[in-house]
C-alpha positions as CSV (number, residue, x, y, z in Angstrom):
1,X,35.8,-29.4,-11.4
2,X,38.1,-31.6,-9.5
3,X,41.1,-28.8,-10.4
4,X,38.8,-26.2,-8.8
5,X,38.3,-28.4,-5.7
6,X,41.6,-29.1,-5.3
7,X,42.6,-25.0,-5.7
8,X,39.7,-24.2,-3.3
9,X,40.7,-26.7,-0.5
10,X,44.5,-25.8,-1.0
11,X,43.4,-22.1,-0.3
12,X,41.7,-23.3,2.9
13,X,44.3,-25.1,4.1
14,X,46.9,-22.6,4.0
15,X,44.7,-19.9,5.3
16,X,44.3,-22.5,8.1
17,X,48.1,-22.8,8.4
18,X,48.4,-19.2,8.2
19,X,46.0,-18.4,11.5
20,X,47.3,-21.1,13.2
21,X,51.0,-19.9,12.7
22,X,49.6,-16.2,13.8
23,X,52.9,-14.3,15.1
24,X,51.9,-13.2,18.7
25,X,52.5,-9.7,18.2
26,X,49.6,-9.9,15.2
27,X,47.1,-11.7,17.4
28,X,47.7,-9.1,19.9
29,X,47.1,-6.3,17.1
30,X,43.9,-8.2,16.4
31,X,42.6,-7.9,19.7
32,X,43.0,-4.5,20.4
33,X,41.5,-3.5,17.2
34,X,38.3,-5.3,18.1
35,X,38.7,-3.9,21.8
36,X,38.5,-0.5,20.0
37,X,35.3,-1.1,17.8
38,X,33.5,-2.3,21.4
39,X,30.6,0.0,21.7
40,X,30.8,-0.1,25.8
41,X,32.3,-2.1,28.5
42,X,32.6,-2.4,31.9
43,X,35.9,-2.2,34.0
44,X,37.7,-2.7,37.3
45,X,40.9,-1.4,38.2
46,X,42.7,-3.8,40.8
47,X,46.1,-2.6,42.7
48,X,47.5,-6.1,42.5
49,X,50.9,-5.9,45.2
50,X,47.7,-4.9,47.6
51,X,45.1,-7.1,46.4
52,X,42.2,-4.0,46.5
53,X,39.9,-3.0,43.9
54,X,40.9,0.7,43.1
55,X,38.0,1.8,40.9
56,X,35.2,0.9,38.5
57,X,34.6,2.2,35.3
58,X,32.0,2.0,32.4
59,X,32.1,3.3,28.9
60,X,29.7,4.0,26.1
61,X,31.5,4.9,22.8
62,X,32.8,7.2,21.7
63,X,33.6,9.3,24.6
64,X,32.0,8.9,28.1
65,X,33.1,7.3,31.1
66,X,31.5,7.1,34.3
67,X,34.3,6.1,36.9
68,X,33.6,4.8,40.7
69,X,36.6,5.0,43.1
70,X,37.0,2.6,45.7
71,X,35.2,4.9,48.4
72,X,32.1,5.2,45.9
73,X,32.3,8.8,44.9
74,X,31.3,9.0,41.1
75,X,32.8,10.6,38.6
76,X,31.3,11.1,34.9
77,X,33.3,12.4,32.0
78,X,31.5,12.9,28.3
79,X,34.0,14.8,25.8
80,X,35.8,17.7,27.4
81,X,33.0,17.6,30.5
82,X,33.8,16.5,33.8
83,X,30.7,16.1,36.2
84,X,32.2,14.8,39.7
85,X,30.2,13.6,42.5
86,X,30.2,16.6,45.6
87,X,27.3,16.1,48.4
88,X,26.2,13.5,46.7
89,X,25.1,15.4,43.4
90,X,27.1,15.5,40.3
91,X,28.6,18.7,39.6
92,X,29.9,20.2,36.2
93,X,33.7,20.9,36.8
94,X,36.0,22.9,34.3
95,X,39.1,20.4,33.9
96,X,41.1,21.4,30.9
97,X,42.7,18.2,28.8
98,X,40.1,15.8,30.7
99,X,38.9,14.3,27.0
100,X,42.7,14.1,26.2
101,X,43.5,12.0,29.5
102,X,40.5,9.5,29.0
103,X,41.4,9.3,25.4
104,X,44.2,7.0,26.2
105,X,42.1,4.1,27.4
106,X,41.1,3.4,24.2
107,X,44.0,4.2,22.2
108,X,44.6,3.3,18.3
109,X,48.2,4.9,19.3
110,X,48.9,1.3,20.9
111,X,48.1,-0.2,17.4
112,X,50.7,1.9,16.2
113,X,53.0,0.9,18.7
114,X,52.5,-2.6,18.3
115,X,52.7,-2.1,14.7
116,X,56.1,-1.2,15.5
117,X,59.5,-2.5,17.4
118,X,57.4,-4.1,20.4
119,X,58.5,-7.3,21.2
120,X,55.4,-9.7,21.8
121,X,55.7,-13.0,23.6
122,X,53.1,-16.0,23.9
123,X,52.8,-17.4,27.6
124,X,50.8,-20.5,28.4
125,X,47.2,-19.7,28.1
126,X,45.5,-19.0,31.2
127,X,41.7,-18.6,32.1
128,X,39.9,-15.0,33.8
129,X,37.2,-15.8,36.0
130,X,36.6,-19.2,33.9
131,X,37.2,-18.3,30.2
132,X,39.9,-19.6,28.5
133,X,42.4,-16.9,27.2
134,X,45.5,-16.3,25.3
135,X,48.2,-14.8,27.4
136,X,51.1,-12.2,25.9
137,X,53.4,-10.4,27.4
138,X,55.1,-7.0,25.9
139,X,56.9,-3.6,27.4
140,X,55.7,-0.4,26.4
141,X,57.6,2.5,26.7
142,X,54.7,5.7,26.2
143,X,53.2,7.4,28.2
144,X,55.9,5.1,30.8
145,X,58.1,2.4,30.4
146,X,56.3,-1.1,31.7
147,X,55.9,-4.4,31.5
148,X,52.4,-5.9,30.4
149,X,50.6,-8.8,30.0
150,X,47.2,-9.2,28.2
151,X,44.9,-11.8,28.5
152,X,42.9,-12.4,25.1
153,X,39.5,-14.7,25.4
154,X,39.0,-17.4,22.8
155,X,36.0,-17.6,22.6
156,X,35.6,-13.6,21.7
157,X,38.9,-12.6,20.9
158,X,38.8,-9.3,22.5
159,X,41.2,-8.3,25.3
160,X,39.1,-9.3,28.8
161,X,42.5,-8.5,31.2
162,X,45.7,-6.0,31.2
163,X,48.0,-6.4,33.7
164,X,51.3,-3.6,34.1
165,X,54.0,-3.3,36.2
166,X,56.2,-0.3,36.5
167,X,57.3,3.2,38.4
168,X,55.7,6.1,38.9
169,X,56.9,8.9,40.8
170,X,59.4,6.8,42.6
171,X,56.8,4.4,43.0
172,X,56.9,0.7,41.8
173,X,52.9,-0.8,41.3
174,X,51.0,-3.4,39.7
175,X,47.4,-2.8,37.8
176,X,45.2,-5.0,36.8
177,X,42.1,-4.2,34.7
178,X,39.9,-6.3,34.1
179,X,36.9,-6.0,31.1
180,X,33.4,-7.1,30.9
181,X,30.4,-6.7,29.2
182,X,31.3,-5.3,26.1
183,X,29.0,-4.1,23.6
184,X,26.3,-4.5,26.7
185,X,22.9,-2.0,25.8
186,X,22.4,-1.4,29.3
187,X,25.4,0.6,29.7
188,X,24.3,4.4,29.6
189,X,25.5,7.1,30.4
190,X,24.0,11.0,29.9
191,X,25.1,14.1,31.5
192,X,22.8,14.6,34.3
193,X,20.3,17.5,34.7
């Protein structure tokens, strides 16, 4: 009996050890894992050199997004169908790929990626709006080359902020998104009638 407590609280211990020494680049797998089992979510899109809110979204898995710009027109997308906001009614719009390009925030390619040569880095945690969180930083390189920073909560462990900086079109900018609400039943979205 005494062997078996000994083997048992041996096990523990190094599992301990082995979560507490976590490489950075496997917590940040970890997260983005469980950001992609999230049922639904809210998010905001900030442009950070300008300090203004861009747009809103909200998602219900696996496939619709409803997305708010900063002037309030509405646009919902469910699959390959685009319904965008015209005289204040939502209107069915044929926009070829549409399912592809949403498809990317919410990725499992980024697993792979991470699974890969990015370099991960631990910064000094930080707190979002009050909640404590892990901070990493990492460059991607697909669909753009930037540098990006995610904030991890620890009290959920799911990524609650993104931050990237890099050029587009000539253009150098800073996003931030930040997520709420996940797994939140009162997010719903249906096509409307």
């Amino acid at each position: 009996m005494r062997t078996l407590t000994k083997t048992l609280a041996g096990i523990a211990l190094a599992l301990t050890c082995a979560v507490a020494n976590a490489a950075p680049k496997d917590e940040l797998h970890e997260a983005f894992a469980k950001f992609l089992k999230a049922h639904s979510f809210r998010a905001t899109v900030t442009d950070v050199k300008k300090g203004t809110q861009v747009s809103s979204m909200e998602f219900v898995a696996p496939d619709r997004y409803r997305m708010k710009t900063s002037t309030g027109q509405q646009n919902l997308i469910i699959g390959d169908d685009m319904y965008m906001e015209m005289n204040g009614k939502l209107t069915k719009l044929p926009v070829p790929g549409v399912g592809q390009m949403t498809a990317q925030f919410r990725s499992e390619r980024f697993l792979h990626d991470v699974e890969g040569d990015i370099v991960v880095k631990a910064l000094p945690d930080e707190s979002v709006d009050g909640e404590p969180a892990k901070v990493y930083a990492y460059s991607v390189t697909k669909p753009m080359k930037s540098d990006a920073k995610a904030w991890v909560s620890k009290k959920s462990g799911l990524v609650i902020q993104i931050e990237s900086s890099g050029s587009f079109m000539g253009r150098a900018s800073t996003t931030r998104v930040h997520y709420s609400d996940f797994d939140d039943a009162s997010i719903k979205i249906d096509p409307p009638n």
